[in-house]
PDB file of N, CA, C and O in Angstrom:
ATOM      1  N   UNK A   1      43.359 -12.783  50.928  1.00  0.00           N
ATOM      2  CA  UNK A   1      44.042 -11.511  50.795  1.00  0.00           C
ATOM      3  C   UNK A   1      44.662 -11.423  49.410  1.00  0.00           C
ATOM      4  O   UNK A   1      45.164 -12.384  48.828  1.00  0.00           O
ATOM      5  N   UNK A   2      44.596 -10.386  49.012  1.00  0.00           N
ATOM      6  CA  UNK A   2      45.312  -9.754  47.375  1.00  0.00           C
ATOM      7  C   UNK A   2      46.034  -8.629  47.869  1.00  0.00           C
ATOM      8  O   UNK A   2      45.889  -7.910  48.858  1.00  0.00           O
ATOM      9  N   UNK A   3      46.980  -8.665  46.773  1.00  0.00           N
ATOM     10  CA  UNK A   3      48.176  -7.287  47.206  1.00  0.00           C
ATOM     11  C   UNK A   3      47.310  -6.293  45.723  1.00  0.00           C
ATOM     12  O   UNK A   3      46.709  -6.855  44.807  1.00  0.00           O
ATOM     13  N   UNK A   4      47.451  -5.025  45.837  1.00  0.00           N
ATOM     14  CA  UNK A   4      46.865  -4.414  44.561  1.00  0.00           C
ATOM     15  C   UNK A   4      47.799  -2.748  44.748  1.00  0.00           C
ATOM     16  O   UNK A   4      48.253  -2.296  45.799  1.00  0.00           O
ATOM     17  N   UNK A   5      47.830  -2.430  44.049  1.00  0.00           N
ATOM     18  CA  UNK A   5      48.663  -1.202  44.197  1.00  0.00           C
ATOM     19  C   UNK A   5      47.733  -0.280  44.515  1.00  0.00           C
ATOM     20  O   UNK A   5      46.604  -0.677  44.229  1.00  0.00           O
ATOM     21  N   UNK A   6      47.779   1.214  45.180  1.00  0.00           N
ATOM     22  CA  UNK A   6      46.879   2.162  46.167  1.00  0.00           C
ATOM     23  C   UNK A   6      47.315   2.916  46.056  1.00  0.00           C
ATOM     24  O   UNK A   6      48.493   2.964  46.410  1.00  0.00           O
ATOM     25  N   UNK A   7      46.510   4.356  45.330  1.00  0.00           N
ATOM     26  CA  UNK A   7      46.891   5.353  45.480  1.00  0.00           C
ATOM     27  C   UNK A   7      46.637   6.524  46.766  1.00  0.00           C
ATOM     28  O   UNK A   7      45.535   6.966  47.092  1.00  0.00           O
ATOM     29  N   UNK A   8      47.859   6.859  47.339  1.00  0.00           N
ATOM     30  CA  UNK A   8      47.568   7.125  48.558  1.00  0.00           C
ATOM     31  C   UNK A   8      47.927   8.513  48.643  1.00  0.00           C
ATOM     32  O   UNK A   8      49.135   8.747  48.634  1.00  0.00           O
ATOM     33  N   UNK A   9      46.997   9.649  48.737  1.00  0.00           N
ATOM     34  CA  UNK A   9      46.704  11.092  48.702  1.00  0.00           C
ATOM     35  C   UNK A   9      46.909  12.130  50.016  1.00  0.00           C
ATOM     36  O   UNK A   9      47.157  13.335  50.054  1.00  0.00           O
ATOM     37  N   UNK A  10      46.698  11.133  51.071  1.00  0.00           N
ATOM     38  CA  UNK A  10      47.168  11.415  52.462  1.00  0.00           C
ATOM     39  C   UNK A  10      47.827  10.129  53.110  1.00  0.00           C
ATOM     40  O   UNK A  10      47.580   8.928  53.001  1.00  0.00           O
ATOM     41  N   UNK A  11      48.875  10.939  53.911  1.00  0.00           N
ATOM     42  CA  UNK A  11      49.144  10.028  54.958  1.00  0.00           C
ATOM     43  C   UNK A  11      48.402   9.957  56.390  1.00  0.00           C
ATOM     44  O   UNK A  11      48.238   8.977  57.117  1.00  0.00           O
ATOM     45  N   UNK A  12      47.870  11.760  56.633  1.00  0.00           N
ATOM     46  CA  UNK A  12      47.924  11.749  58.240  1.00  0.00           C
ATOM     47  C   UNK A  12      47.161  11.137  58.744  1.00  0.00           C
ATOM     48  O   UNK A  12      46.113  10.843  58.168  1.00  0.00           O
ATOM     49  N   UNK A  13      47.479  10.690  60.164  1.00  0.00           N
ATOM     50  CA  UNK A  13      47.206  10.002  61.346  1.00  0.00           C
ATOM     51  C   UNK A  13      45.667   9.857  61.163  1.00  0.00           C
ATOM     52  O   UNK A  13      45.110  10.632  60.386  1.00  0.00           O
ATOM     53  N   UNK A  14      44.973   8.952  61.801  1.00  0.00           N
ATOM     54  CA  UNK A  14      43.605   8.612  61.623  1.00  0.00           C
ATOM     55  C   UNK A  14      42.725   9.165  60.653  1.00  0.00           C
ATOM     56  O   UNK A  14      41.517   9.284  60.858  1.00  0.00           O
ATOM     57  N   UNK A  15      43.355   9.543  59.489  1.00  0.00           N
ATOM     58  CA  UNK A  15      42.364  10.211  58.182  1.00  0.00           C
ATOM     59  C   UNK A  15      43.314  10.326  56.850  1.00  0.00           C
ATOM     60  O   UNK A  15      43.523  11.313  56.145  1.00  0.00           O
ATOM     61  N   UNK A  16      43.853   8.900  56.735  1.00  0.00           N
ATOM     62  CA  UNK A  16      44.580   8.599  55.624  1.00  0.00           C
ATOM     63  C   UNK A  16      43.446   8.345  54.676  1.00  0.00           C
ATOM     64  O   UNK A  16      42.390   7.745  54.872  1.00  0.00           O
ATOM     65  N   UNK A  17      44.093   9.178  53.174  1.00  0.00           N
ATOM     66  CA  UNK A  17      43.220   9.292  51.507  1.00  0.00           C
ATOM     67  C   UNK A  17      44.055   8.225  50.831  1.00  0.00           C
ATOM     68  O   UNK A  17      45.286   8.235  50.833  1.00  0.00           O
ATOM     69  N   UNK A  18      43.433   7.464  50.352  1.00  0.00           N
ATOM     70  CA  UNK A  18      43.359   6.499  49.488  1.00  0.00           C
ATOM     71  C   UNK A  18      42.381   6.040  48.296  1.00  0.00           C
ATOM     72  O   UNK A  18      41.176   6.264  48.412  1.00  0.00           O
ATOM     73  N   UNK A  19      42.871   5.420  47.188  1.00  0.00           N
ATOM     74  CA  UNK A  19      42.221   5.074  46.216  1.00  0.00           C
ATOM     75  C   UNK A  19      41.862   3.565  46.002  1.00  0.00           C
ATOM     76  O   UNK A  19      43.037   3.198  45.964  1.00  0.00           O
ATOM     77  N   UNK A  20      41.282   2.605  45.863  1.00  0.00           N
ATOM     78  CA  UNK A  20      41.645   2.111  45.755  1.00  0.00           C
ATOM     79  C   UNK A  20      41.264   1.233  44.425  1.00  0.00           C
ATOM     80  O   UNK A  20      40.117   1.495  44.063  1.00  0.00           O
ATOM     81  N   UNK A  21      41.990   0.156  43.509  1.00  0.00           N
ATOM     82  CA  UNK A  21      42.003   0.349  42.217  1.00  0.00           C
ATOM     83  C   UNK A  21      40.665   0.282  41.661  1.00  0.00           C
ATOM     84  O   UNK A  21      40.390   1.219  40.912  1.00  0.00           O
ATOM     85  N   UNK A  22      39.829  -0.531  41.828  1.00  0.00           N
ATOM     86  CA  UNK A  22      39.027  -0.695  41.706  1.00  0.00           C
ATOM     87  C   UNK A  22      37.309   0.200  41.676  1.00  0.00           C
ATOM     88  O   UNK A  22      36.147   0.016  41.314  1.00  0.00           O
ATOM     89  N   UNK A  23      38.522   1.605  42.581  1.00  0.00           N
ATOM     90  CA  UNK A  23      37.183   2.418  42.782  1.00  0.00           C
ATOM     91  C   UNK A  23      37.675   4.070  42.111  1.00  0.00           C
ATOM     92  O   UNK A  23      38.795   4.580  42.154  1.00  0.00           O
ATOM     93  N   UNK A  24      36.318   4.668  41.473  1.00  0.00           N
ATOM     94  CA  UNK A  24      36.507   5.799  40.817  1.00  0.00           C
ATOM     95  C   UNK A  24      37.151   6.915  41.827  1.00  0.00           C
ATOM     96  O   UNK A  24      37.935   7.817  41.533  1.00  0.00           O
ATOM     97  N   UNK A  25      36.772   6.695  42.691  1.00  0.00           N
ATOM     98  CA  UNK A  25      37.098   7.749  43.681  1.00  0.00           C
ATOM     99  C   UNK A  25      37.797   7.344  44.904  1.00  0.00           C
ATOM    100  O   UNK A  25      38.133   6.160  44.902  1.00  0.00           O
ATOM    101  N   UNK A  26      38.161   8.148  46.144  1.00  0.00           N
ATOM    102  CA  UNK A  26      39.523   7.972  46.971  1.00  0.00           C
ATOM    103  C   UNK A  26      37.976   7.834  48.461  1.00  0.00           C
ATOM    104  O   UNK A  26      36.825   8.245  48.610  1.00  0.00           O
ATOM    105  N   UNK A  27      39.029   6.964  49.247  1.00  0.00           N
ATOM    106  CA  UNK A  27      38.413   6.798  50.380  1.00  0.00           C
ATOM    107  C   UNK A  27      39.119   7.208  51.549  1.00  0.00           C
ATOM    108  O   UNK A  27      40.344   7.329  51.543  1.00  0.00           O
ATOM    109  N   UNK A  28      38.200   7.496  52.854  1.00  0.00           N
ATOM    110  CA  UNK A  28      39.258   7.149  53.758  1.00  0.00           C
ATOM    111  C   UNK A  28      39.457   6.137  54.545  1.00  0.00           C
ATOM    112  O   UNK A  28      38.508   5.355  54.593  1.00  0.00           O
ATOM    113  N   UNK A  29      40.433   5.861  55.227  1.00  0.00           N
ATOM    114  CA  UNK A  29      41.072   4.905  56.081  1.00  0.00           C
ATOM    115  C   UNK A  29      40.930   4.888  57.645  1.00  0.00           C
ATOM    116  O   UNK A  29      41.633   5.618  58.345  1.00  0.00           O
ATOM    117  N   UNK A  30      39.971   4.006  58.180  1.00  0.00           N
ATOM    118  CA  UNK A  30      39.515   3.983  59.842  1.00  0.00           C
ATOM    119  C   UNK A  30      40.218   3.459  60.107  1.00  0.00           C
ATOM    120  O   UNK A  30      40.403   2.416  59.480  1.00  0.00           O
ATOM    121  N   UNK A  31      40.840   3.700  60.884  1.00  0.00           N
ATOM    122  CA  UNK A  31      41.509   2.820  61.735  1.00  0.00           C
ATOM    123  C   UNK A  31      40.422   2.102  62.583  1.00  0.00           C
ATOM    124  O   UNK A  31      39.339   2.532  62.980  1.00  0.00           O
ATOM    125  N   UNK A  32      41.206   0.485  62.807  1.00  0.00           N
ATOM    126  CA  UNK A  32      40.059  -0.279  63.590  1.00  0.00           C
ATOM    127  C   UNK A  32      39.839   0.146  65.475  1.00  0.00           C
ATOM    128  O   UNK A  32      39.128  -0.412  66.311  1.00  0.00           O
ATOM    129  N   UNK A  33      40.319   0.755  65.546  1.00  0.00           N
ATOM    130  CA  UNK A  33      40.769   1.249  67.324  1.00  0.00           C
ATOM    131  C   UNK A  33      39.739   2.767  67.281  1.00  0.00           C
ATOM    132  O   UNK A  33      39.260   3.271  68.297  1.00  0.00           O
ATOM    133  N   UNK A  34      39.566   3.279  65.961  1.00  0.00           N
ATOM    134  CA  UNK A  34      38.982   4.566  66.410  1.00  0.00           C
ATOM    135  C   UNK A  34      37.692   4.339  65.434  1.00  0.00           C
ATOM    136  O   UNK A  34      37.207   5.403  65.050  1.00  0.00           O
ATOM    137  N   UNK A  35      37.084   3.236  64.989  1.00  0.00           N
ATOM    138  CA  UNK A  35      35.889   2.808  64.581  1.00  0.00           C
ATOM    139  C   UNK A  35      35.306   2.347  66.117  1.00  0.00           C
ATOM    140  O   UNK A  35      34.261   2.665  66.685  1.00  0.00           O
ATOM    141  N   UNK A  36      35.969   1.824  66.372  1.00  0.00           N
ATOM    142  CA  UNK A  36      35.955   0.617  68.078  1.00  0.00           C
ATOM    143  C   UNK A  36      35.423   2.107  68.714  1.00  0.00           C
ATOM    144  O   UNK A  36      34.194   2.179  68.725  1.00  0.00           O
ATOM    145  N   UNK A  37      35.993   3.083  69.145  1.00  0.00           N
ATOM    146  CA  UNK A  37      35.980   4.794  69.927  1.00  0.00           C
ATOM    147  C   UNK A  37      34.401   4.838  69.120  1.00  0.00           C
ATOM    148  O   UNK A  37      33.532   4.753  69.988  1.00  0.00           O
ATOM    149  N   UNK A  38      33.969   4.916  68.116  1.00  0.00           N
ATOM    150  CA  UNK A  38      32.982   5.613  67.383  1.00  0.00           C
ATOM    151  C   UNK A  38      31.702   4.800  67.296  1.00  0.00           C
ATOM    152  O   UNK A  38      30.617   5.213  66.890  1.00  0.00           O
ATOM    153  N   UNK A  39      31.991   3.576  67.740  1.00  0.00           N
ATOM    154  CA  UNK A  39      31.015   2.688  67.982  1.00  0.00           C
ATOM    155  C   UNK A  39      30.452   2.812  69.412  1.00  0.00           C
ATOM    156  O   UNK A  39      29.274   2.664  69.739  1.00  0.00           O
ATOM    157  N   UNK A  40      31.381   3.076  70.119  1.00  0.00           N
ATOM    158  CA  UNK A  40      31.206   3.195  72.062  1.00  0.00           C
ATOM    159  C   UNK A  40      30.597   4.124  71.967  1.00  0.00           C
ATOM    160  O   UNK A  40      29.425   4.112  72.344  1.00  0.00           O
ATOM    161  N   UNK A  41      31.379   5.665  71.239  1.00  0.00           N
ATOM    162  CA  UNK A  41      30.464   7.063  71.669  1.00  0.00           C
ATOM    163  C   UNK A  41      29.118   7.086  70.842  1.00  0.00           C
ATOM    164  O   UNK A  41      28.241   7.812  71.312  1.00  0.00           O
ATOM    165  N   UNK A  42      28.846   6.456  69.776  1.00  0.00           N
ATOM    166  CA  UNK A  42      27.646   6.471  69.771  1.00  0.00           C
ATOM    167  C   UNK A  42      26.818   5.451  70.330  1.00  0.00           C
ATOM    168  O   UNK A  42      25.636   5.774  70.213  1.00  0.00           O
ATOM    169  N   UNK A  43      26.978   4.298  70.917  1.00  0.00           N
ATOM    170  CA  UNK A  43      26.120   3.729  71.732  1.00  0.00           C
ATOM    171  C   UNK A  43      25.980   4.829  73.111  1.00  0.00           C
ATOM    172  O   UNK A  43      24.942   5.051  73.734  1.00  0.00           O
ATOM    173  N   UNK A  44      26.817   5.199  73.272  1.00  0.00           N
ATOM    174  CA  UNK A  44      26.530   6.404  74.642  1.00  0.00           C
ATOM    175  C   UNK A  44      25.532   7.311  74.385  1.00  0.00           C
ATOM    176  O   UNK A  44      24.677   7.627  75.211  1.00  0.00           O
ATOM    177  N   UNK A  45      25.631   7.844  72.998  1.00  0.00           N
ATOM    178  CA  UNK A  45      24.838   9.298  72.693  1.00  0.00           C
ATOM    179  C   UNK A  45      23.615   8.700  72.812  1.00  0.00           C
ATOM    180  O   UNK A  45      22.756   9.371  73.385  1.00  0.00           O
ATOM    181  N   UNK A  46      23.184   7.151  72.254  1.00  0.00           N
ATOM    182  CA  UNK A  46      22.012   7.087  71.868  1.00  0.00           C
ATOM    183  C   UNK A  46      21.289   6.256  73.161  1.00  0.00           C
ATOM    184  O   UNK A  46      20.106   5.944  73.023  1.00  0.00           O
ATOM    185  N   UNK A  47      21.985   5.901  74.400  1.00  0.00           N
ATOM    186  CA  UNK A  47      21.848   5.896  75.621  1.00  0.00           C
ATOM    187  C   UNK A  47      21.073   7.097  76.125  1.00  0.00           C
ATOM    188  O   UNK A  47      20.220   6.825  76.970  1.00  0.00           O
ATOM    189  N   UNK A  48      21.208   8.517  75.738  1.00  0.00           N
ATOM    190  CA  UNK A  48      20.901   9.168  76.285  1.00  0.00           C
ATOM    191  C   UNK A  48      19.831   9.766  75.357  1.00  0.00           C
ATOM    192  O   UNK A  48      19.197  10.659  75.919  1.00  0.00           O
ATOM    193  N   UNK A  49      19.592   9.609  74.547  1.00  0.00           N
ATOM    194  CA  UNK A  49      18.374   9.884  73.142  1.00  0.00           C
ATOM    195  C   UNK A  49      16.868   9.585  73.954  1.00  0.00           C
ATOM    196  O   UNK A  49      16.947   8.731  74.837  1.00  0.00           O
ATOM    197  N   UNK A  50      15.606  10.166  73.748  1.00  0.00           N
ATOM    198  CA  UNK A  50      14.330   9.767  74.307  1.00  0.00           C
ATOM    199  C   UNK A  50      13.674   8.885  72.844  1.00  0.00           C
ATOM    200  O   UNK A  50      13.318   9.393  71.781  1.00  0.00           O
ATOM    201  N   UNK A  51      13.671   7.277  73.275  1.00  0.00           N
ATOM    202  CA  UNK A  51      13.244   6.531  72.047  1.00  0.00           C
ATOM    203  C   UNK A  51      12.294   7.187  71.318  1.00  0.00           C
ATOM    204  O   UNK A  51      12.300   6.791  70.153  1.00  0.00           O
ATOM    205  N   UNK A  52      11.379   8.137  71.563  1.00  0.00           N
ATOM    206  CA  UNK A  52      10.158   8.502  71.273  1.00  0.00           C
ATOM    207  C   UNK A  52      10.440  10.014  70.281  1.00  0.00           C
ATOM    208  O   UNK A  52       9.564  10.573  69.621  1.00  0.00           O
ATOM    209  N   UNK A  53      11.921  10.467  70.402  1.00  0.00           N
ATOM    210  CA  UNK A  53      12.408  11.911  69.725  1.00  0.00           C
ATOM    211  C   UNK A  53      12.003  11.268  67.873  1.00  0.00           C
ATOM    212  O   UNK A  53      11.932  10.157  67.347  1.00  0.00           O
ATOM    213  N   UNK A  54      11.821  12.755  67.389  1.00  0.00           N
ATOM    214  CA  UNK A  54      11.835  12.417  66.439  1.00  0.00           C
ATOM    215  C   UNK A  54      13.377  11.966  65.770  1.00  0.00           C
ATOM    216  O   UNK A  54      13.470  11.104  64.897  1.00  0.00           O
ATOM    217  N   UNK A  55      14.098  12.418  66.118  1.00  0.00           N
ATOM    218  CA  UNK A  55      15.462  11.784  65.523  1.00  0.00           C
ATOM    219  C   UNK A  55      16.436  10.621  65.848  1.00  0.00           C
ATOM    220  O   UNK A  55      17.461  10.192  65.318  1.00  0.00           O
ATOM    221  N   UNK A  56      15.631  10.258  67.033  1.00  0.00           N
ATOM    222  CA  UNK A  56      16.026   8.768  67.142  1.00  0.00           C
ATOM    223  C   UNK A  56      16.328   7.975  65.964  1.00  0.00           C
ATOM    224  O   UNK A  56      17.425   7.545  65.608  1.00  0.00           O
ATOM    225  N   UNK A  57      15.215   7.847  65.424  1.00  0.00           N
ATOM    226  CA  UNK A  57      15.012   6.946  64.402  1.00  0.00           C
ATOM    227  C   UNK A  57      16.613   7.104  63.406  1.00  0.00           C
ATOM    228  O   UNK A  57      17.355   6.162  63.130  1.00  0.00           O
ATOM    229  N   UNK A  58      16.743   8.023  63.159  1.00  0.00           N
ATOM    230  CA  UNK A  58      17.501   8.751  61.727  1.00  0.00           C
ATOM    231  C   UNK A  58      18.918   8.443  62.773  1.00  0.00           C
ATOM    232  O   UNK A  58      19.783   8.051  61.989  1.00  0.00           O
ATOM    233  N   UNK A  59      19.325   8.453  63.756  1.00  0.00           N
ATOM    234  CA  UNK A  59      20.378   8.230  64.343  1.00  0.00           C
ATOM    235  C   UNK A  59      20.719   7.092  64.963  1.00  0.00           C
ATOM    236  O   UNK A  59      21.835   6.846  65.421  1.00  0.00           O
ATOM    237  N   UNK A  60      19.657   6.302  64.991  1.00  0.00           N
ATOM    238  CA  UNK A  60      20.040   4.984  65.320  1.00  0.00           C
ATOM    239  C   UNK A  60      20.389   4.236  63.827  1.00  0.00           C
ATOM    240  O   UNK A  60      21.358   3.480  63.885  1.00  0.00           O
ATOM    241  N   UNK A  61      19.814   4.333  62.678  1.00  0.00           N
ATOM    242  CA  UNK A  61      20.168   3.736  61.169  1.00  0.00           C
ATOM    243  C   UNK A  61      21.881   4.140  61.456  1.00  0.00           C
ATOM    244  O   UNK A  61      22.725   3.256  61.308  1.00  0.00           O
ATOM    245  N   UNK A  62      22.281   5.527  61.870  1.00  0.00           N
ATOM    246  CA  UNK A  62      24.077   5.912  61.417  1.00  0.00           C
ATOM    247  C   UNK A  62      24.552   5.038  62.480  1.00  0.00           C
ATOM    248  O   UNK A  62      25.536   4.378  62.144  1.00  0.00           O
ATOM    249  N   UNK A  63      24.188   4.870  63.513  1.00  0.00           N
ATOM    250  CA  UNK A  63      24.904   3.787  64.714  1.00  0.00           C
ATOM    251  C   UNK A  63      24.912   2.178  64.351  1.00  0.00           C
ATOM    252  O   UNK A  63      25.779   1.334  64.578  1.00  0.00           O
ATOM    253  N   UNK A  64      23.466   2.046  63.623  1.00  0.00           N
ATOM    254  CA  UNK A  64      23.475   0.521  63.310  1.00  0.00           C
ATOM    255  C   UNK A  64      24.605   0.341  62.115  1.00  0.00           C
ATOM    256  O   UNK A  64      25.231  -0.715  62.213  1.00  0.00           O
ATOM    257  N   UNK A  65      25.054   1.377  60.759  1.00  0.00           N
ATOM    258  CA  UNK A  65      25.575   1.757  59.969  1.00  0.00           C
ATOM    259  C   UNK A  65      26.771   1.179  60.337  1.00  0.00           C
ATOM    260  O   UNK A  65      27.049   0.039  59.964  1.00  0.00           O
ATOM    261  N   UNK A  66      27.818   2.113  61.317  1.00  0.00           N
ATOM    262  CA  UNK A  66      29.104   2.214  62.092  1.00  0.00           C
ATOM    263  C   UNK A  66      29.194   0.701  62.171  1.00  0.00           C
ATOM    264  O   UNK A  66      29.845   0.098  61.318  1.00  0.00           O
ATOM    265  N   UNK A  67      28.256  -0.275  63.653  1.00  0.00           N
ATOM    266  CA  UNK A  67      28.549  -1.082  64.064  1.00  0.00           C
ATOM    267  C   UNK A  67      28.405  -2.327  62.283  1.00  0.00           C
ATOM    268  O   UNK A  67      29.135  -3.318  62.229  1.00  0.00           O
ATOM    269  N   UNK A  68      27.795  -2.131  61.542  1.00  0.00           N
ATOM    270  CA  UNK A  68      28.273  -2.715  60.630  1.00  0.00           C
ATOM    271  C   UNK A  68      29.441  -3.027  59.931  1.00  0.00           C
ATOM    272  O   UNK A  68      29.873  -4.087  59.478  1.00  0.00           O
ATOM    273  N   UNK A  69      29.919  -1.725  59.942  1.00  0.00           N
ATOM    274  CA  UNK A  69      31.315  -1.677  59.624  1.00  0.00           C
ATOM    275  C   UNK A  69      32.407  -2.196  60.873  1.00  0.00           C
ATOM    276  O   UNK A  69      33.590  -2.535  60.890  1.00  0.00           O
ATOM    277  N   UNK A  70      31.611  -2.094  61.619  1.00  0.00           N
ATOM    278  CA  UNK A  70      33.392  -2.856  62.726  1.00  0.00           C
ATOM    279  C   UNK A  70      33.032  -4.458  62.639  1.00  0.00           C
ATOM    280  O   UNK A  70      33.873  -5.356  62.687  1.00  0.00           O
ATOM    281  N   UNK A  71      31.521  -4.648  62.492  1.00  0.00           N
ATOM    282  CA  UNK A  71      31.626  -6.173  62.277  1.00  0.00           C
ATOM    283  C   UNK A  71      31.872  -6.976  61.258  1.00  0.00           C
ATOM    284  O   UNK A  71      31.951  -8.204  61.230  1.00  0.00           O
ATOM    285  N   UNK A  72      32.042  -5.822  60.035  1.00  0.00           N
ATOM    286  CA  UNK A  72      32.580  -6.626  59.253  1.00  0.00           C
ATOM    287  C   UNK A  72      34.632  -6.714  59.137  1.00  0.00           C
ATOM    288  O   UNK A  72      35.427  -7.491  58.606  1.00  0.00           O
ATOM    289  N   UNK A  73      34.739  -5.527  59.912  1.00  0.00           N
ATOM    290  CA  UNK A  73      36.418  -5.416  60.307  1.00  0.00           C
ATOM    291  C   UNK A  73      36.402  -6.942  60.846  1.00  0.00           C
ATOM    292  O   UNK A  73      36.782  -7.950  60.251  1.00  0.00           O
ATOM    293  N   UNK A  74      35.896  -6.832  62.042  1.00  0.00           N
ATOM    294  CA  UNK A  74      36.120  -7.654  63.334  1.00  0.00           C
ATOM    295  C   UNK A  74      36.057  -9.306  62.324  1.00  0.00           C
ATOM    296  O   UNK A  74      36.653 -10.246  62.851  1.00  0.00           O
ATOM    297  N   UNK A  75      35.638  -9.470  61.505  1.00  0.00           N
ATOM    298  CA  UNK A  75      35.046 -10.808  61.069  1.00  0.00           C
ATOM    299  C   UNK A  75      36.506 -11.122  59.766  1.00  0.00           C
ATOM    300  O   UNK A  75      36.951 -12.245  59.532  1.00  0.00           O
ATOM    301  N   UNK A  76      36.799 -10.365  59.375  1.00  0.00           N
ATOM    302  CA  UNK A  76      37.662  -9.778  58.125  1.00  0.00           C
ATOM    303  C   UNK A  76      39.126  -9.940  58.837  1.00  0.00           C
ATOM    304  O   UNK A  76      40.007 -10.559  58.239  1.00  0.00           O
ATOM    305  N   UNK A  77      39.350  -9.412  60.031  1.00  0.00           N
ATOM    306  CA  UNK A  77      40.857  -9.718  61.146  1.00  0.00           C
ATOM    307  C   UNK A  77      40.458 -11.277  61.529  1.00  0.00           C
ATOM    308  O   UNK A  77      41.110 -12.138  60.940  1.00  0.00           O
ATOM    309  N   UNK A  78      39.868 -11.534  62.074  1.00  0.00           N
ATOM    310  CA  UNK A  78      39.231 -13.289  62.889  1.00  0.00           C
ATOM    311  C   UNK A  78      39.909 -14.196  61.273  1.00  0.00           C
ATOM    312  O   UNK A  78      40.839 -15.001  61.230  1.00  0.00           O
ATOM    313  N   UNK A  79      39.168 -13.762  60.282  1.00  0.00           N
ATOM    314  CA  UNK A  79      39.479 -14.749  59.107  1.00  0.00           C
ATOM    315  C   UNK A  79      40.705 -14.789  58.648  1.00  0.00           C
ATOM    316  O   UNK A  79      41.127 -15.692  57.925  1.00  0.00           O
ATOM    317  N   UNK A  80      41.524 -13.575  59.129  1.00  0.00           N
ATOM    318  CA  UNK A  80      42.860 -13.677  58.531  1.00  0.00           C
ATOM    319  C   UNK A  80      43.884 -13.820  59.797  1.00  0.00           C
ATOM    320  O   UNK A  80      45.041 -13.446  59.603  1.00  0.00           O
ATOM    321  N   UNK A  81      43.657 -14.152  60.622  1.00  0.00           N
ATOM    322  CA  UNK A  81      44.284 -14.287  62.056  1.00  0.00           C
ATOM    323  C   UNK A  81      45.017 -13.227  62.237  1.00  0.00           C
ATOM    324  O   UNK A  81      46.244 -13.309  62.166  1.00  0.00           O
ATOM    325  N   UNK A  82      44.459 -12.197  62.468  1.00  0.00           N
ATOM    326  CA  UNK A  82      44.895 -11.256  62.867  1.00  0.00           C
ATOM    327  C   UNK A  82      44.540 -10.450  63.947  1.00  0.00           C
ATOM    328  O   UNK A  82      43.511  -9.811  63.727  1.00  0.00           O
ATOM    329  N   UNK A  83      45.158 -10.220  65.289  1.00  0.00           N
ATOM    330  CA  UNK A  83      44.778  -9.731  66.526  1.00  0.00           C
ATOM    331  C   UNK A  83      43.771  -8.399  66.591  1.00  0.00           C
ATOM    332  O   UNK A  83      44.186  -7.351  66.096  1.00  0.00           O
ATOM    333  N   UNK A  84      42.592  -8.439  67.137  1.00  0.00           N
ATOM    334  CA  UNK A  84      42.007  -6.734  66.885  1.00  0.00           C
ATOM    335  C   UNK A  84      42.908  -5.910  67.715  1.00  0.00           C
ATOM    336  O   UNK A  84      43.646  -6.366  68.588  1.00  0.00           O
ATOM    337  N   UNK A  85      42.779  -4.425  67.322  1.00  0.00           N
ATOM    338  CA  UNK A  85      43.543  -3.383  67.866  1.00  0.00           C
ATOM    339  C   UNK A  85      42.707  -2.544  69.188  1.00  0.00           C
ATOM    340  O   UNK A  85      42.989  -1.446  69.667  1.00  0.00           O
ATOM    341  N   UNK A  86      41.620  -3.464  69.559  1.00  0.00           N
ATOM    342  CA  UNK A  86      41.369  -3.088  70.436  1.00  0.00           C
ATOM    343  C   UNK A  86      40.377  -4.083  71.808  1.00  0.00           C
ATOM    344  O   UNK A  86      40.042  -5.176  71.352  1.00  0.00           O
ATOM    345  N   UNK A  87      40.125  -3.968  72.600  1.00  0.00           N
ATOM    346  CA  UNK A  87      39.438  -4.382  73.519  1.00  0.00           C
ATOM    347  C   UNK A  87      38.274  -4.529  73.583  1.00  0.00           C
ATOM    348  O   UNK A  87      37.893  -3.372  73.401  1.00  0.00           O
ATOM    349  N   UNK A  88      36.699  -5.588  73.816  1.00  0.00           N
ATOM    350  CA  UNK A  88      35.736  -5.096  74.088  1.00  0.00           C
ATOM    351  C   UNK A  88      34.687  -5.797  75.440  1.00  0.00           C
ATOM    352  O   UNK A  88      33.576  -6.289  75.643  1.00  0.00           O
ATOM    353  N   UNK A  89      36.108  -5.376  76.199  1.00  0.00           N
ATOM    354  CA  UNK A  89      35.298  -5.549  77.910  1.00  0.00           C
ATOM    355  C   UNK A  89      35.037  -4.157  78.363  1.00  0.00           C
ATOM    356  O   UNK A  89      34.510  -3.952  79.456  1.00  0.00           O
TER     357      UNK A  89
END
């Protein structure tokens, strides 16, 4: 972990703007509990997808995408002992 100073453009609730130094432009901020929500509802949506649609394809890459990003959360909290903010039973 590094401390770095952040320029922070929003505060509100699950869609905080941030900069961070290193980057030209501002990002936003997931919370790990509503990445966790966005990972579930799209394994649901694509539960219900016909493998054979043409847009399967193009919507399973944004789901495999997502779950990338919580596994690299999930791996990123584990290394720094830090409890996840959410459940996955």
């Amino acid at each position: 972990m590094r401390e770095a100073l952040t320029e922070i453009y929003s505060d509100k609730t699950n869609a905080a703007i941030l900069r961070h130094p290193d980057r030209q432009y501002p990002g936003l901020l997931l919370q790990g509990d509503t990445l966790h929500i966005l990972c579930y509802k799209m394994d649901l949506a694509m539960s219900k997808i016909d493998r054979n649609s043409a847009s399967y394809e193009e919507l399973n890459e944004v789901r495999n995408s997502i779950w990338d990003l919580k596994n690299h959360y999930k791996s990123v909290l584990v290394e720094h002992g830090i409890p996840m903010p959410f459940s996955e039973i």
